[in-house]
C-alpha atoms as a printed R data frame, in Angstrom:
    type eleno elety resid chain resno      x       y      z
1   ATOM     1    CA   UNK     A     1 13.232  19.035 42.197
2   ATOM     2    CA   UNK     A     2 15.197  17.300 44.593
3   ATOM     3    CA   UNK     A     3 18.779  17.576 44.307
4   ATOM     4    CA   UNK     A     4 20.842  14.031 43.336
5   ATOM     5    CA   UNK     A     5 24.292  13.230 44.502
6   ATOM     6    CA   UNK     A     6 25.364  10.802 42.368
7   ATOM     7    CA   UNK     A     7 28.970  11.295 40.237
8   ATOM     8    CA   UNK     A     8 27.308   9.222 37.737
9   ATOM     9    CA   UNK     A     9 24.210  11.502 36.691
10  ATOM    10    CA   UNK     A    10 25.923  14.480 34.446
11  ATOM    11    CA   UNK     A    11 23.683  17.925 33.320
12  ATOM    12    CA   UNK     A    12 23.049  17.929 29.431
13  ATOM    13    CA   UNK     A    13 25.276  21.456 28.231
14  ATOM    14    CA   UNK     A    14 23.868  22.990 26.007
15  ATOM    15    CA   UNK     A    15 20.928  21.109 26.246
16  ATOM    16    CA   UNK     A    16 19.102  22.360 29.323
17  ATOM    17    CA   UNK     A    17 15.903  21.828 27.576
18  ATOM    18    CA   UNK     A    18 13.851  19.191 26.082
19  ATOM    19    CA   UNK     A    19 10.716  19.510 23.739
20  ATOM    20    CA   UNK     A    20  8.853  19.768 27.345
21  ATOM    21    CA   UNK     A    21 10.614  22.430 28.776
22  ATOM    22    CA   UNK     A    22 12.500  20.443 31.659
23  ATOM    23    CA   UNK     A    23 16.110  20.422 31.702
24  ATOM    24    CA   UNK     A    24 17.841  16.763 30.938
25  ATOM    25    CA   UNK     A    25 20.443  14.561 32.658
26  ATOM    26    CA   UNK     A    26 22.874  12.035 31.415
27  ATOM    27    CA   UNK     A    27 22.688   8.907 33.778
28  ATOM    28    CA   UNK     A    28 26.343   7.432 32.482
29  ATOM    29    CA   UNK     A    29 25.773   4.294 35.332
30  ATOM    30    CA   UNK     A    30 22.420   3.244 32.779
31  ATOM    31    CA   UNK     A    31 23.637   5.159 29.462
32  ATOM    32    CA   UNK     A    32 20.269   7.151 28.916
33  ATOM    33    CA   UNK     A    33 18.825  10.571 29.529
34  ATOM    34    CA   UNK     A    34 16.596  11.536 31.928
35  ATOM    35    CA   UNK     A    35 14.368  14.697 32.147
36  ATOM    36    CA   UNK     A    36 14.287  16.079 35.766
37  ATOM    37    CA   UNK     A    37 11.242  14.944 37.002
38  ATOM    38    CA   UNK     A    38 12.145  11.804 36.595
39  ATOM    39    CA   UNK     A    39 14.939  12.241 38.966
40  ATOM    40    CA   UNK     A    40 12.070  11.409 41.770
41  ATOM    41    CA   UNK     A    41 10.834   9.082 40.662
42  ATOM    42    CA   UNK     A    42 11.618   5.168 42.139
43  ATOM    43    CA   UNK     A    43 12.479   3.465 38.902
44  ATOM    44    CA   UNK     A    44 15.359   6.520 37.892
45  ATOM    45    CA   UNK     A    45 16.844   8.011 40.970
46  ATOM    46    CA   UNK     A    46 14.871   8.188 44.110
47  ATOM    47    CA   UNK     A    47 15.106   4.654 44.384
48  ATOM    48    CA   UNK     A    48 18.950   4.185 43.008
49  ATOM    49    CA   UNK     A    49 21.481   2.573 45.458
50  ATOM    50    CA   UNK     A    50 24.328   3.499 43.077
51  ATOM    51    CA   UNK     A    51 24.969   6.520 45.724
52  ATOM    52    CA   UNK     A    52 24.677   4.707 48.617
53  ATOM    53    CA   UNK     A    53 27.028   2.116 47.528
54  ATOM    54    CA   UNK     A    54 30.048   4.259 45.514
55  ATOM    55    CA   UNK     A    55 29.722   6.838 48.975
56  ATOM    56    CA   UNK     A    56 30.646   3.923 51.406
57  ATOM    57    CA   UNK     A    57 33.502   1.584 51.582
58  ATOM    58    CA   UNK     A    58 34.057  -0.378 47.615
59  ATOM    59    CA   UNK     A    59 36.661  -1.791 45.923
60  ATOM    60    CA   UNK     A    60 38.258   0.501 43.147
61  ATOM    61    CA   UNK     A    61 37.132  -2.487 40.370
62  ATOM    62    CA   UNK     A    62 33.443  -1.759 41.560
63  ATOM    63    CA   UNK     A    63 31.572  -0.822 38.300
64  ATOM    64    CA   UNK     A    64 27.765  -0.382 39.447
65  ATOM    65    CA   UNK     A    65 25.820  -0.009 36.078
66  ATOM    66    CA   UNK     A    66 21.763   0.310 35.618
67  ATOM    67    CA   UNK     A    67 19.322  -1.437 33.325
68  ATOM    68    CA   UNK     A    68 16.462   0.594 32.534
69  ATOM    69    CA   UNK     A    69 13.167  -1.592 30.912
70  ATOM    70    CA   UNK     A    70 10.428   0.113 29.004
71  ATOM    71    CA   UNK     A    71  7.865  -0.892 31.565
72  ATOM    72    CA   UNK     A    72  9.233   1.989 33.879
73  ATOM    73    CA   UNK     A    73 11.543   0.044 36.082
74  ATOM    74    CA   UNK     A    74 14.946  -0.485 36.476
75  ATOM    75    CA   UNK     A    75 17.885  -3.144 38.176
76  ATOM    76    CA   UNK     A    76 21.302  -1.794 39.323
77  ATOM    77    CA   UNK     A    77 23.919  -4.108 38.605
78  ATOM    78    CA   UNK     A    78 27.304  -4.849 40.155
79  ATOM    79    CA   UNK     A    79 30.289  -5.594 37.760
80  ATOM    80    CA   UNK     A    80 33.979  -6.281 39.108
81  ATOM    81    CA   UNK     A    81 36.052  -4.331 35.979
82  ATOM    82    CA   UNK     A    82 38.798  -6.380 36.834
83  ATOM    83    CA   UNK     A    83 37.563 -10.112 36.364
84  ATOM    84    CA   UNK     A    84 34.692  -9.095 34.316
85  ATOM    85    CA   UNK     A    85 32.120 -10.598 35.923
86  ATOM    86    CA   UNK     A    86 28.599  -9.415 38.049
87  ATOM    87    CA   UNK     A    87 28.522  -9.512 41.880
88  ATOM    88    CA   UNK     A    88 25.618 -10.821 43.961
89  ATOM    89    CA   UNK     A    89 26.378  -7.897 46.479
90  ATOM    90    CA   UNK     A    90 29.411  -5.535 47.232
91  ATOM    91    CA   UNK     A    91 30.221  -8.089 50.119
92  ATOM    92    CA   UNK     A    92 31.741 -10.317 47.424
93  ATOM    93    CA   UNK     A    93 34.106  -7.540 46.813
94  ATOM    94    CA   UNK     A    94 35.784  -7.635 50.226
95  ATOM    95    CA   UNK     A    95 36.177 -11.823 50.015
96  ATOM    96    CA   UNK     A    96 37.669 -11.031 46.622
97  ATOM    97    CA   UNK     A    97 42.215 -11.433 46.527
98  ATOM    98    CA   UNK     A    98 42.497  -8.407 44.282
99  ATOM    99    CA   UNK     A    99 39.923  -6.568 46.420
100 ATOM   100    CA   UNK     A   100 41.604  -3.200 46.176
101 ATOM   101    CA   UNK     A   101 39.983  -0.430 48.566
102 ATOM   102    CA   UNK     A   102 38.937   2.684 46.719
103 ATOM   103    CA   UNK     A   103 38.037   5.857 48.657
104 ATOM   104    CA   UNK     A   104 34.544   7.449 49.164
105 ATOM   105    CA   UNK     A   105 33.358   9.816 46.208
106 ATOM   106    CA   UNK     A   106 32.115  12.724 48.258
């Protein structure tokens, strides 16, 4: 398994293993648990931009969440917590009055 940076995908304590054997993960961004294969796969977190984006430059209101569907895919939205409303891209954040720089998670 590959390892994940992402502040938003937490271990399961005390729950390291599922009825298959594989030890789950909490993705708080999308609210649902994932078993750790599927953290390689493109619809969970090989093809997530939730790191990308909360590593660079975003505004402290940023508040990426993920949609998972049944039919194996998923969408990564961008919500401003402050004017509760979804972004077309984080550039709208730095256009925004309130925009209020956060720094990097590392």
């Amino acid at each position: 398994m590959k390892a994940v940076n992402c502040i938003y995908l937490i271990p399961e304590v005390g729950k390291e293993q599922g009825g298959d054997g594989q030890a789950r993960y909490r993705c708080l961004a999308g609210k649902v648990m994932l078993a750790a294969a599927d953290l390689e796969e493109e619809w969970a977190c090989a093809g997530c931009t939730i790191p990308a984006i909360m590593n660079a430059e975003h505004c402290l209101y940023l508040e990426p969440l993920k949609r998972f569907f049944n039919s194996g895919e998923s969408v990564v939205v961008l919500m401003c917590s402050l004017n509760d409303r979804v972004l077309p891209s984080v550039a709208a954040c730095h256009q925004c009055p309130t925009y209020t720089r956060a720094a990097p998670s590392t």
